[in-house]
C-alpha positions in Angstrom: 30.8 58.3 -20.2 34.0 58.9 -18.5 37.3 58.6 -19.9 38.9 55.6 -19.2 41.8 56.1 -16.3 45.7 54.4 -18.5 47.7 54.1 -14.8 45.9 50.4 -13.5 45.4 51.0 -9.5 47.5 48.2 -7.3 45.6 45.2 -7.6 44.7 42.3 -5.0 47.0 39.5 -4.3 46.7 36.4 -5.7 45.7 34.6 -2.4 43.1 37.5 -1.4 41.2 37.1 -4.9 41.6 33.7 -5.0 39.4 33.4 -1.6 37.1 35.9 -2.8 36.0 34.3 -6.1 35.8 31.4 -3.8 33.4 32.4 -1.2 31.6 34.3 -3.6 31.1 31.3 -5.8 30.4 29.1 -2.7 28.1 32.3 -1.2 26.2 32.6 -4.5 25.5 28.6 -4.8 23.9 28.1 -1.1 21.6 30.8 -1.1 19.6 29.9 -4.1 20.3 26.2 -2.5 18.7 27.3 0.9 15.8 29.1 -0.8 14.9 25.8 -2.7 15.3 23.6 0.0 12.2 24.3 1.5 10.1 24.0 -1.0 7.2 21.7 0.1 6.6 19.0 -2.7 10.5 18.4 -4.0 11.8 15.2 -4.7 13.3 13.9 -1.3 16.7 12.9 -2.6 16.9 16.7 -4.3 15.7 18.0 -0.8 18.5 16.0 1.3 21.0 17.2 -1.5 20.5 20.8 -0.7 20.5 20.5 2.8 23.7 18.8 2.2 25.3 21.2 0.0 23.8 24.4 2.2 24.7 22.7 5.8 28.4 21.9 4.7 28.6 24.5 2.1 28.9 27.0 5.2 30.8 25.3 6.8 33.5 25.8 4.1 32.2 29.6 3.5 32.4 30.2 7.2 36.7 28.8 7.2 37.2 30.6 4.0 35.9 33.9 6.0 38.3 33.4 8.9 40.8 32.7 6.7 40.2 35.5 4.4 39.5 37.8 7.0 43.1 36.6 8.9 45.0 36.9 5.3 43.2 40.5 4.9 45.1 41.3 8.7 48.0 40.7 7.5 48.0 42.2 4.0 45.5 45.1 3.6 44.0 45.4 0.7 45.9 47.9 -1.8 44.3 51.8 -1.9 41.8 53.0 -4.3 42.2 54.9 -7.5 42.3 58.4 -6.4 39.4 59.0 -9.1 37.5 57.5 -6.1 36.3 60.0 -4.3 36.2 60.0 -0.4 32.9 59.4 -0.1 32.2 56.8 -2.0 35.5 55.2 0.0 34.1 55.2 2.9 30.9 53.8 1.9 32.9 50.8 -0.1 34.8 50.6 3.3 31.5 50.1 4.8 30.4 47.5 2.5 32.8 45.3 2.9 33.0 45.2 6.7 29.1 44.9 6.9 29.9 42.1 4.0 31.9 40.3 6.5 29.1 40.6 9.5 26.5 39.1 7.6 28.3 36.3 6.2 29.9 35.6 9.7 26.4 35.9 11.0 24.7 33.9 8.8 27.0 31.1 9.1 27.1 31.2 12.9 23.1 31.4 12.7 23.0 28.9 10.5 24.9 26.4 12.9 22.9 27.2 15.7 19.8 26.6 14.3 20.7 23.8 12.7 22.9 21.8 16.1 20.0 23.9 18.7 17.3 21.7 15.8 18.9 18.4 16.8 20.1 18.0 12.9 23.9 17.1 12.2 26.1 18.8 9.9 27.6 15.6 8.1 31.2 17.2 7.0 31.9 18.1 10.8 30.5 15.0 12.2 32.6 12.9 9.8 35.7 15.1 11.2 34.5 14.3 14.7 34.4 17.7 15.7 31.9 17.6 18.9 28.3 19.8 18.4 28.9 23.1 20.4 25.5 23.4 20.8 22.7 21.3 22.2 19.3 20.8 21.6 17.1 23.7 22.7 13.8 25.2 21.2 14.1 28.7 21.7 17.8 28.5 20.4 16.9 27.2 17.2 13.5 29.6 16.4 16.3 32.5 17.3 19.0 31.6 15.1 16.1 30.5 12.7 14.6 33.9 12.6 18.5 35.5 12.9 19.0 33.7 9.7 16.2 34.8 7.7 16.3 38.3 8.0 20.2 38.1 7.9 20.2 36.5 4.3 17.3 39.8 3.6 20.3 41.9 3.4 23.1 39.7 3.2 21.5 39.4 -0.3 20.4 43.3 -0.8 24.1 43.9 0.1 25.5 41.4 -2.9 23.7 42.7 -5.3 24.8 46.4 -4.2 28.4 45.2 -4.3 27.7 43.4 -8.0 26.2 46.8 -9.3 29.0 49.0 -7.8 31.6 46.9 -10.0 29.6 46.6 -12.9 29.7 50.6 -12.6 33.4 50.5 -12.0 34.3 48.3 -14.5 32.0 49.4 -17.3 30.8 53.2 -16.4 33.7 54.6 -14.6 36.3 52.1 -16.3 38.7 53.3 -13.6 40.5 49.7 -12.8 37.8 49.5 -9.6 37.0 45.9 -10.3 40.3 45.1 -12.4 41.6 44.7 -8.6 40.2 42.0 -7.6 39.6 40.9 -11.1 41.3 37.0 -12.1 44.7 37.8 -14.1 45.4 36.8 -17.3 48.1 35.1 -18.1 
C-alpha cells in the first residue's frame, strides 16, 4: 500500500462541495426512483410518487448543474496532488466534463419526453413557467430512447467516479477525495 502523502492538496470550496453532495444526493435518489417507477403492478399512489419525485427532482438537479457549472467558471477547481500522475489527470478531467454531459442531457431528455408526452412537470407548472415543448410523437420516443441509453452510462460513469475515490481515499490515501470531502468542524 502506498504511504500516505502529510501535505493535504488545496481542497474545494465550501459552495462547490456543498452543490456536489447535493446533486449527487439528488442524482443518486432519482435514478433508483426512475427505475422503479415503471414497474407494472406498483401501488398507484407509490407510482405517482416517483414520477413526482423523478419529474421535479430534475428539475432541481438540472438548476443545481447550471449553477454548479456557473460557480465552477468562476472558481476552478484547485490542482491535483502532484502524486497524480498526468495521465490519470487527464482522464479525471475527462470524467468530469463527460459527468456534466450526461447529467445535462439527461435532464434536457428527460423534459422533452416528458412536455413532447403531453405530461406536466407539477414544480414548473405551479411556477407558471410556460412548456417549451409541445406535444409531438416522434419527440417524445427520441428523447425517450435519448434518456435510456443516456442513464446506461450516466450510471457506468458514477460508479467509475465512486471507485476512483474509494481508491484515492483508501489505496492511494493521497488527499484525492479529502477535496471535495465535507469538513469537520
Amino acid at each position: 500500500m502506498p504511504s500516505k502523502d502529510i501535505t493535504a492538496p488545496p481542497s474545494y470550496r465550501p459552495t462547490a462541495r456543498v452543490l456536489h453532495w447535493l446533486i449527487a444526493g439528488l442524482v443518486l435518489a432519482i435514478i433508483p426512483a426512475g427505475q422503479i417507477m415503471t414497474i407494472k403492478g406498483l401501488p398507484r399512489e407509490l407510482q405517482d410518487g416517483l414520477f413526482l419525485l423523478h419529474k421535479n427532482g430534475g428539475v432541481v438537479i438540472g438548476l443545481l448543474m447550471v449553477l454548479r457549472l456557473g460557480y465552477r467558471l468562476i472558481h476552478p477547481p484547485p490542482p491535483l496532488p502532484p502524486s497524480v500522475a498526468p495521465l490519470q489527470a487527464k482522464i479525471a478531467g475527462l470524467t468530469h466534463i463527460l459527468l456534466y454531459v450526461l447529467i445535462f442531457v439527461m435532464v434536457a431528455s428527460g423534459y422533452l419526453r416528458v412536455m413532447a408526452g403531453g405530461y406536466p412537470i407539477e414544480g414548473l407548472d405551479a411556477l407558471g413557467v410556460p412548456h417549451l415543448v409541445s406535444r409531438h410523437e416522434g419527440v417524445e420516443k427520441a428523447a425517450q430512447a435519448t434518456h435510456a441509453i443516456t442513464r446506461i452510462a450516466l450510471v457506468a460513469l458514477i460508479a467509475a467516479h465512486i471507485g476512483a475515490a474509494v481508491f484515492h481515499a483508501f489505496w492511494l490515501r493521497d488527499g484525492v477525495m479529502a477535496r471535495m470531502w465535507p469538513r469537520r468542524r
